[in-house]
C-alpha positions in Angstrom: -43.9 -60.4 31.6 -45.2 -61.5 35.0 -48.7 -64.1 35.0 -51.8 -62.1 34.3 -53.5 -64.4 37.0 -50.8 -63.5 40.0 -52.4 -64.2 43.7 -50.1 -61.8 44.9 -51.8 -58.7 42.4 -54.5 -57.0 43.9 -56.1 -56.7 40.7 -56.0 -57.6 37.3 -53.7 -55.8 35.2 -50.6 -57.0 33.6 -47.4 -56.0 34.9 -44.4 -55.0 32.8 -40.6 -53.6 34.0 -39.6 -50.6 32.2 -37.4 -52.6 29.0 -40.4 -54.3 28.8 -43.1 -51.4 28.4 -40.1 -49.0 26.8 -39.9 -52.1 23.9 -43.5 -52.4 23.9 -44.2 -48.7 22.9 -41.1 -49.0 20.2 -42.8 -52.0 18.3 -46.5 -50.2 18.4 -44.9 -46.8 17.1 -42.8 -48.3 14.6 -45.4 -50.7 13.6 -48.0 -47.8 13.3 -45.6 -45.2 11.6 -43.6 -47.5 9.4 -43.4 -44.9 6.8 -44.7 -41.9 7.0 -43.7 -38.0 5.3 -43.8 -35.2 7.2 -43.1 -31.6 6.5 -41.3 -29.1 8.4 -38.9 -26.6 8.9 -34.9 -27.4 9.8 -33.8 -26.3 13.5 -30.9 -27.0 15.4 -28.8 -27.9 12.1 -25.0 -27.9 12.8 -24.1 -30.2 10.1 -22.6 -34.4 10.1 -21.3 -35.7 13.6 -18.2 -36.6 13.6 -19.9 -40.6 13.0 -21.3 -39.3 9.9 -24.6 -39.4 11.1 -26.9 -35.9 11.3 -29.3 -34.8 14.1 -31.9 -31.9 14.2 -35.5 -31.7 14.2 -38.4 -30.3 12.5 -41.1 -28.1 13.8 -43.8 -26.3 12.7 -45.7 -23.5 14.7 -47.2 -25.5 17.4 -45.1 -28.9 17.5 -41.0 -30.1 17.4 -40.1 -33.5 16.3 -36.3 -34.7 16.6 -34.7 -36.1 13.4 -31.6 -38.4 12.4 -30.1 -39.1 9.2 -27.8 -42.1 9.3 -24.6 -41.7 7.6 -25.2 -44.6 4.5 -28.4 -42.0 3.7 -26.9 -38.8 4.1 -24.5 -39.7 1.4 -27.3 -40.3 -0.8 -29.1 -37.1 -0.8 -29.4 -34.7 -3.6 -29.2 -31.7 -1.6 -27.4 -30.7 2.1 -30.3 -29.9 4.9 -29.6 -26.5 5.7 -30.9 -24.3 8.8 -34.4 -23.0 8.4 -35.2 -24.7 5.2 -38.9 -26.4 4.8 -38.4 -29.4 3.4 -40.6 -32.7 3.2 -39.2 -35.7 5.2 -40.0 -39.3 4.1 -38.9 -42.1 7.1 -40.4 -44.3 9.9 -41.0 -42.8 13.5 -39.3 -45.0 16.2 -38.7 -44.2 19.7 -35.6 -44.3 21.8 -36.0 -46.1 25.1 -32.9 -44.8 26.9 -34.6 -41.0 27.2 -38.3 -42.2 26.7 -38.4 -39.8 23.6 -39.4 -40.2 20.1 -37.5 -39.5 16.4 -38.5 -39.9 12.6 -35.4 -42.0 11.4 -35.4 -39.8 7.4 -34.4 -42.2 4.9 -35.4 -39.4 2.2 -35.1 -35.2 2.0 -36.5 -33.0 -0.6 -37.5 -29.2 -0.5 -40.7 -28.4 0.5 -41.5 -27.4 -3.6 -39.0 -25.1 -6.0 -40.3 -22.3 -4.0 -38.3 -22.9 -1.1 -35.1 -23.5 -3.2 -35.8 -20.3 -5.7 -36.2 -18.9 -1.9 -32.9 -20.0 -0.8 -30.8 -19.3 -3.9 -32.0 -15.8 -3.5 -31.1 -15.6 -0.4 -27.4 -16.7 -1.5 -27.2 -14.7 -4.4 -27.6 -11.4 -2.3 -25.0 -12.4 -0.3 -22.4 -13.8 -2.5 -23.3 -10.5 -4.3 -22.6 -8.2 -1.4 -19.4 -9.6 -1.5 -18.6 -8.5 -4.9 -18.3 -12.2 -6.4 -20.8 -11.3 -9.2 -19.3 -8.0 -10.2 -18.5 -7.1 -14.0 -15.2 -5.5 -12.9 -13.9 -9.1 -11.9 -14.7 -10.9 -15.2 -12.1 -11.8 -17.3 -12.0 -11.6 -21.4 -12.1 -14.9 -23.2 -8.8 -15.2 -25.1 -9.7 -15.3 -29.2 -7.4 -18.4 -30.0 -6.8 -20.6 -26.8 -3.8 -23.3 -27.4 -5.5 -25.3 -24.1 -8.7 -25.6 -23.2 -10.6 -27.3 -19.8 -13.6 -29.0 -19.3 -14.7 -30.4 -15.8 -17.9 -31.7 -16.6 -19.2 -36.2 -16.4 -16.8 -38.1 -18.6 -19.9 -40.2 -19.6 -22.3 -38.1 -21.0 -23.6 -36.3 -24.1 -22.2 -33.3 -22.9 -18.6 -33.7 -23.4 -19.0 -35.4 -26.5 -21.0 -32.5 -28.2 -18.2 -30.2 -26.9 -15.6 -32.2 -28.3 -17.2 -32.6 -31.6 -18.1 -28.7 -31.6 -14.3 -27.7 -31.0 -13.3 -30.3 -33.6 -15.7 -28.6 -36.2 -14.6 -25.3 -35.5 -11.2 -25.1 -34.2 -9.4 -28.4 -33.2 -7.5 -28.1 -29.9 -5.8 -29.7 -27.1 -8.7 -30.2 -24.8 -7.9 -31.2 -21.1 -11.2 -33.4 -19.3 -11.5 -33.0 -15.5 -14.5 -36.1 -15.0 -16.5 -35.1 -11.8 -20.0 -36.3 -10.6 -22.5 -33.1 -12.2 -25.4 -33.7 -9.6 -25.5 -36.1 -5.8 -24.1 -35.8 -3.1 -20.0 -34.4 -3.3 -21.0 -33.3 -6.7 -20.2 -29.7 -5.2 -16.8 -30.2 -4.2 -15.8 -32.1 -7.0 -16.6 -29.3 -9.6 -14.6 -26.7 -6.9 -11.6 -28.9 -6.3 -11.9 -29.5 -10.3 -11.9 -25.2 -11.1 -9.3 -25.1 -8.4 -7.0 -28.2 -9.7 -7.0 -26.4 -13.8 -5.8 -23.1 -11.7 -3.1 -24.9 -10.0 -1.2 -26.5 -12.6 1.9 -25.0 -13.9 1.8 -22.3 -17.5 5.1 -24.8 -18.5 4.4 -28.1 -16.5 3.8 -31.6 -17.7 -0.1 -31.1 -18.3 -0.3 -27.8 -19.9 -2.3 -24.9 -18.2 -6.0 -24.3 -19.7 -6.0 -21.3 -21.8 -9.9 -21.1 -21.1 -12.2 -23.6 -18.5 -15.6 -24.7 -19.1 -18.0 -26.2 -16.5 -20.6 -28.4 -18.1 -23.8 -30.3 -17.6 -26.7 -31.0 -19.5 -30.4 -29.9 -18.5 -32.4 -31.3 -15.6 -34.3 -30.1 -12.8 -33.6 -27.9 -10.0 -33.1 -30.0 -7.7 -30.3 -31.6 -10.3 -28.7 -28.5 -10.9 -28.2 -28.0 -7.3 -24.6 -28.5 -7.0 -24.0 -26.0 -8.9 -25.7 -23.7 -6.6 -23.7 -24.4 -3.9 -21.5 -21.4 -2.3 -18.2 -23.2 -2.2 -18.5 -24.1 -6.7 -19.6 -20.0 -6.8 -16.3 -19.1 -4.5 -14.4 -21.4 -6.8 -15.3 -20.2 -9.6 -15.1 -16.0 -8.8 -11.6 -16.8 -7.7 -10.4 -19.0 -11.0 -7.5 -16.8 -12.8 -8.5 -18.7 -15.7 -11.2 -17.1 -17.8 -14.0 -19.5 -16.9 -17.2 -20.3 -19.2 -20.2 -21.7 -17.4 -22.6 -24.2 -19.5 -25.0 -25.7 -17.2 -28.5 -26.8 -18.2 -30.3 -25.5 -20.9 -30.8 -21.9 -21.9 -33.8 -21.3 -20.1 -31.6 -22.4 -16.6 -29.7 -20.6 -14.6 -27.7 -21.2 -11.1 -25.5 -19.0 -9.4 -22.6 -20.0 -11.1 -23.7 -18.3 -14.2 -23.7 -15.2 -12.0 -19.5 -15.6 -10.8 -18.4 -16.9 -14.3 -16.9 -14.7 -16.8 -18.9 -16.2 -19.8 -22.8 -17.5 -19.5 -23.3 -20.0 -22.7 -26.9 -21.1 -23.2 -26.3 -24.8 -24.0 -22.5 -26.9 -23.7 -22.1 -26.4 -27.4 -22.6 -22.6 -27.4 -19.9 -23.1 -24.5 -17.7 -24.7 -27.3 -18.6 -22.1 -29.6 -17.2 -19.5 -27.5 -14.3 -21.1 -26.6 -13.3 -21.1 -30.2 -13.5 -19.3 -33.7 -14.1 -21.0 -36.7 -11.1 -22.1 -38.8 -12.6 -22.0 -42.3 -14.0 -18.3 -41.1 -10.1 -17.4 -40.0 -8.7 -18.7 -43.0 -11.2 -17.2 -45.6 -11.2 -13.9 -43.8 -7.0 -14.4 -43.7 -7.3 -14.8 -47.1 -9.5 -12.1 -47.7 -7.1 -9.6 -45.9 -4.2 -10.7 -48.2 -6.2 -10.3 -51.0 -6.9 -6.8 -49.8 -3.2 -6.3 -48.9 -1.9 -7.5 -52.2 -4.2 -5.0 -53.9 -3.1 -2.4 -51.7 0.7 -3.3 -52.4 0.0 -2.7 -56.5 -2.2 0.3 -56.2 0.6 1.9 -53.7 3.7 0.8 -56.4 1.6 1.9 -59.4 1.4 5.1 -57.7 4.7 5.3 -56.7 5.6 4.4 -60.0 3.7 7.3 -61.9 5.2 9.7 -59.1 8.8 8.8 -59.8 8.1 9.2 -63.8 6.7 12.5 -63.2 9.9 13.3 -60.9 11.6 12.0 -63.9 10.4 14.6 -66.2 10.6 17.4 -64.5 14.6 16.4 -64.2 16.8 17.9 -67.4 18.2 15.3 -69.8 21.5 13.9 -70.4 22.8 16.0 -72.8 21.8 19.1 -70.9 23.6 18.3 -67.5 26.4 17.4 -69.6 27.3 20.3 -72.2 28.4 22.8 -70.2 31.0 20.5 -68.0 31.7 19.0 -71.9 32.6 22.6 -73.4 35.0 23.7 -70.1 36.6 20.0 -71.1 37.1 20.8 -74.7 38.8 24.2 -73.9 40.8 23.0 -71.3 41.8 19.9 -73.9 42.7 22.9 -76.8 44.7 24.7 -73.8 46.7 21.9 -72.5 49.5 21.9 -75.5 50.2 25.2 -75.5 50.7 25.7 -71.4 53.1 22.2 -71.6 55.2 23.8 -74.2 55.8 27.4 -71.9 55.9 25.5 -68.8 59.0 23.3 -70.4 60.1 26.7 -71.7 60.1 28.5 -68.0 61.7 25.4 -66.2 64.9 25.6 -68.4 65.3 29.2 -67.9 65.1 28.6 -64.4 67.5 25.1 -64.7 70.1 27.8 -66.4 70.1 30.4 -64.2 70.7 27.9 -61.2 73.1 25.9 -63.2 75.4 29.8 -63.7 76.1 29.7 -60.1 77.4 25.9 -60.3 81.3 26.5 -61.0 83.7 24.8 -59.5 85.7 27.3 -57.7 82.4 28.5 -55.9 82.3 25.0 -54.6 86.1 24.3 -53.8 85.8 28.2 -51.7 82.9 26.7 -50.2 84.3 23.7 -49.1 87.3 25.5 -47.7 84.9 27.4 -45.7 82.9 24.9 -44.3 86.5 23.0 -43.8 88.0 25.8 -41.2 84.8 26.8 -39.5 84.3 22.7 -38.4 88.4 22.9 -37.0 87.5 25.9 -35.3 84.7 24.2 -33.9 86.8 21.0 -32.7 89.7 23.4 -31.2 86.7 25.1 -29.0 85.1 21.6 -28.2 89.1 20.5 -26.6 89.5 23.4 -25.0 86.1 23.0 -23.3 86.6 19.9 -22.2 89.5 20.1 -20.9 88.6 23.1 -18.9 85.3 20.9 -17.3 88.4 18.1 -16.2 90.1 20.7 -14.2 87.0 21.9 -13.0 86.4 18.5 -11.6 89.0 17.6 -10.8 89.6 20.7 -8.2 86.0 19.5 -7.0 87.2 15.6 -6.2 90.5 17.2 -4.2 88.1 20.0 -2.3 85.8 16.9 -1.3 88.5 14.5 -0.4 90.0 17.5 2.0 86.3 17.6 3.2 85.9 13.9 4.0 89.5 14.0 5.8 88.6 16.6 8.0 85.1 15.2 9.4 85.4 13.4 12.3 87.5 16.4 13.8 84.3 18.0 13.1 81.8 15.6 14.4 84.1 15.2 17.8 83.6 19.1 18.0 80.4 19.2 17.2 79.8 16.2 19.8 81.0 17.7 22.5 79.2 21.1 21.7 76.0 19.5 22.1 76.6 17.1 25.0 77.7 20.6 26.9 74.3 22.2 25.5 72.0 19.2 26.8 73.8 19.7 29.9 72.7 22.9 30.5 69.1 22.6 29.3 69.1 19.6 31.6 70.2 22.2 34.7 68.0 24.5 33.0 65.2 21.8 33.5 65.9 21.0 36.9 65.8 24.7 37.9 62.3 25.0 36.7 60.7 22.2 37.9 61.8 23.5 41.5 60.3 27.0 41.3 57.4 25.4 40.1 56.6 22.9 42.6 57.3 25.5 45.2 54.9 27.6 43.2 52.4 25.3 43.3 53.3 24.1 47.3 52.6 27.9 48.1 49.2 27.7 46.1 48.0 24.1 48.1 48.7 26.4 51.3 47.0 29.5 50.7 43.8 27.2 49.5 43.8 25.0 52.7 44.0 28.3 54.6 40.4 29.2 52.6 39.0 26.3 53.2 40.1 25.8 57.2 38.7 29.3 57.3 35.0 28.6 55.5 34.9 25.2 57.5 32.5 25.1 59.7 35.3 23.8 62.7 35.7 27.4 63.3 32.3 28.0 64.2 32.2 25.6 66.3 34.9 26.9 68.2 32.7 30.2 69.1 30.2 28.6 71.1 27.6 27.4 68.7 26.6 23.3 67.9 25.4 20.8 65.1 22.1 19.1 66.0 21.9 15.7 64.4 18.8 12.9 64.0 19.3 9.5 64.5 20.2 9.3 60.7 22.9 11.8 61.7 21.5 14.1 59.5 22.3 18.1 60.9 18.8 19.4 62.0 18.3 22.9 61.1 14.7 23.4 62.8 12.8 22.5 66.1 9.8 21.7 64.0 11.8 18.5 62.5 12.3 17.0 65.7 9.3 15.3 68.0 9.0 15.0 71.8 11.5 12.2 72.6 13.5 11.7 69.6 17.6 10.8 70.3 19.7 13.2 68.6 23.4 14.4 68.9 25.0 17.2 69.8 28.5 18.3 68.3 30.7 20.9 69.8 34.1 22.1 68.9 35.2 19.4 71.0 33.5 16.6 70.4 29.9 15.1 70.3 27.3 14.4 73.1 23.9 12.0 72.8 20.6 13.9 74.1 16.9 13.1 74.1 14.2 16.2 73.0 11.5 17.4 75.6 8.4 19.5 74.9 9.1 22.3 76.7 12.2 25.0 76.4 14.1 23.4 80.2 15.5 20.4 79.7 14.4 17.5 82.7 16.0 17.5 86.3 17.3 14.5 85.7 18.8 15.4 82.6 20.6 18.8 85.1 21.8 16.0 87.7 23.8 14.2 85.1 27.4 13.7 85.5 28.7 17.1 83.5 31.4 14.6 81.8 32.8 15.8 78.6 32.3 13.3 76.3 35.4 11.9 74.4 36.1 14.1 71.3 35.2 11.6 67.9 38.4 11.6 66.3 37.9 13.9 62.2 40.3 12.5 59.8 42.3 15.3 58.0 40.0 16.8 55.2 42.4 16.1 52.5 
């Protein structure tokens, strides 16, 4: 600061630079404004920097105030700032003296009263709910016996005890604890990344799946149920493929999880409650149901029995069934003597009338018989055989005369057909001459067509191809312009020319030496 009492000042007020005044204003604001609150409405939200800090401001209808929230306090905070929410601001003003503006430095955030939360829940339930995360067609049944259950809920409080000594009452079961923060700042993500950890372990891993989840807290304000309003824990939740049971606060509380969860319980223990039956019910209702099936087993064989003994006497007795087959026995018994004694009776009339024929001069004529009828036999057998030797033996001499005789024959018939491919060979020669003069006199009589369709021949009787500079032939005037070069071909040969407009051609073109030009020389056309 420069002397108030300068001889060079024309008059007597202090003078200050720019540092100085800008620090001047900073200590007066901050010393005037050390703490203030201030309500307002969120604009120009877009969430933490990158430093962890947070800018935006607060307005009303007739004023704007910027606003920072360094990154040590923003981690502190119950609830995120969000766009457009009226909330009440407690901090120190202080100015910034590179930009000669001012800011409230927030060291706390709270809603501007439950209204404005109640107001922004709503506004997320209808639009989680247009999305279809609160639907009754996406809620899964609770499985009656679960072999797992998971709790994400504090490790530390009252909660998990009274779930733990609920289950234990009821039905004791392997019960898996996620611990996460239930309420500050992160709380949110924890309880997601919790629902989302239980759904991503393996049916058959290490840690067990969860048969069934329950998230957890105890009562408390709004403002300490918040995390459990959040959007990403309601996401988490609709999507779990676990059946999921919310328990948060009492039963008078509700937060938007309730809404995506399959199961609302009242109060954690009711949570528990759910989760499991009761043993001692099970067992005396098990026992109950064999009871009933026990009865059930003696009523059904007492009736069986008394329809089997009423079976039984409608059946005929013993001696019934058995008289009749026992009479046919007693006959056939009386019978039996009497038919052994005529059957031994008719075999030996039979034995002596076969045994009559049995002499021994039938046999020794027999014999005889059979005797001459096998040399007969043998006689014919020699004579056949020896008639197949001759047989074969005027086959070997035939073949051996054959085989003697054979190259005589394969000499003649050698020279037979060296003579015969002789003459198909002349043969061949004949007719490849009369048809290449054939087909010579065909060749001529089609170059004689074409030399007389050429149009050479025309030429010949006075008449001319026009040609452009392409040498394409010109068939009308109207193609041509005044001046173009074109050429002229005669039967003789070709000449250059230039067009004119009218029908004469130029004097000049008339006092041109009349020499033929050289005939182009036409190669043959085949």
């Amino acid at each position: 600061m420069s002397n108030l009492f300068d001889s060079d000042s024309p008059t007597n007020l202090a003078e200050y630079s720019v540092s100085e005044l800008s620090g001047s204003i900073k200590r007066t604001v901050e010393t005037a404004f050390d703490q203030v609150r201030v309500r307002g409405e969120i604009s120009g939200y877009r969430g933490p920097h990158s430093s962890g800090h947070a800018y935006f401001a607060l307005k009303d209808d007739r004023a704007r105030i910027d606003a920072v929230i360094w990154k040590t306090t923003f981690s502190r905070l119950k609830f995120r700032p969000e766009e457009g929410m009226e909330v009440i601001a407690t901090g120190k003003v202080t100015t910034f003296p590179g930009s000669s503006k001012y800011q409230i430095v927030i060291e706390t955030l709270e809603p501007a009263g439950a209204g404005a939360l109640m107001a922004l829940i709503e506004e997320r339930k209808r639009k989680l709910g247009a999305e279809g995360l609160f639907d009754a067609a996406r809620k899964k049944r609770l499985p009656f016996m679960p072999k797992v259950i998971g709790v994400v809920t504090s490790p530390t409080g009252a909660v998990i005890r009274d779930i733990l000594h609920r289950i234990s009452d009821r039905f004791p079961v392997h019960v898996l604890v996620w611990p996460v923060k239930v309420q500050g700042e992160g709380s949110g993500e924890e309880v997601a990344n919790a629902i989302r950890g239980f759904n991503g372990l393996e049916p058959a891993g290490a840690v067990p799946r969860p048969d069934v989840l329950i998230v957890a807290r105890g009562g408390g304000s709004l403002e300490d149920l918040w995390s459990f309003n959040d959007e990403i824990v309601v996401r988490a939740a609709a999507e779990s493929r676990i059946p999921l049971i919310s328990a948060v606060g009492h039963e008078t509380d509700w937060t938007l999880i309730d809404y995506a969860a399959d199961v609302r319980a009242p109060t954690p223990t009711g949570a528990a409650e759910m989760a499991v039956p009761v043993k001692a019910e099970l067992d005396a209702q098990l026992a109950a149901l064999a009871a009933r099936l026990q009865g059930c087993m003696s009523r059904q064989m007492d009736q069986r029995r008394q329809s089997v003994r009423g079976l039984m006497r409608a059946l005929p007795s013993l001696d019934q069934l058995l008289a009749l087959p026992r009479r046919r026995f007693d006959e056939a018994a009386a019978g039996l003597g009497r038919g052994l004694e005529l059957n031994t009776v008719n075999k030996r009339r039979g034995f002596e009338r076969v045994a009559a024929h049995l002499r021994p001069d039938v046999l020794s004529n027999r014999i005889a018989e059979r005797r001459q009828r096998l040399n007969e036999r043998m006689l014919r057998a020699e004579r056949m055989v020896e008639r197949l030797i001759d047989r074969s033996t005027s086959r070997v001499q035939r073949a051996e005369a054959i085989l003697a005789s054979l190259p005589a024959r394969l000499k003649t018939q050698t020279d037979r057909s060296r003579e015969r491919l002789g003459n198909l060979s002349r043969h061949a020669d004949t007719a490849i001459r009369h048809q290449l003069t054939r087909a010579r006199a065909e060749l001529s009589a089609q170059d004689r067509v074409l030399q007389s369709l050429s149009y050479k021949n025309v030429l010949k009787r006075g008449y001319a191809v026009i040609r452009d500079d392409e040498d394409k032939p010109v068939s009308q005037a109207a193609g041509l312009s005044a001046g173009a070069a074109v050429s002229i071909e005669f039967a003789d040969g070709r000449i250059g020319a230039v067009t004119t407009e009218g029908g004469m051609p130029p004097a000049s073109a008339k006092k041109r030496s009349a020499k033929p030009a050289e005939p182009t020389k036409q190669g043959s056309l085949f």
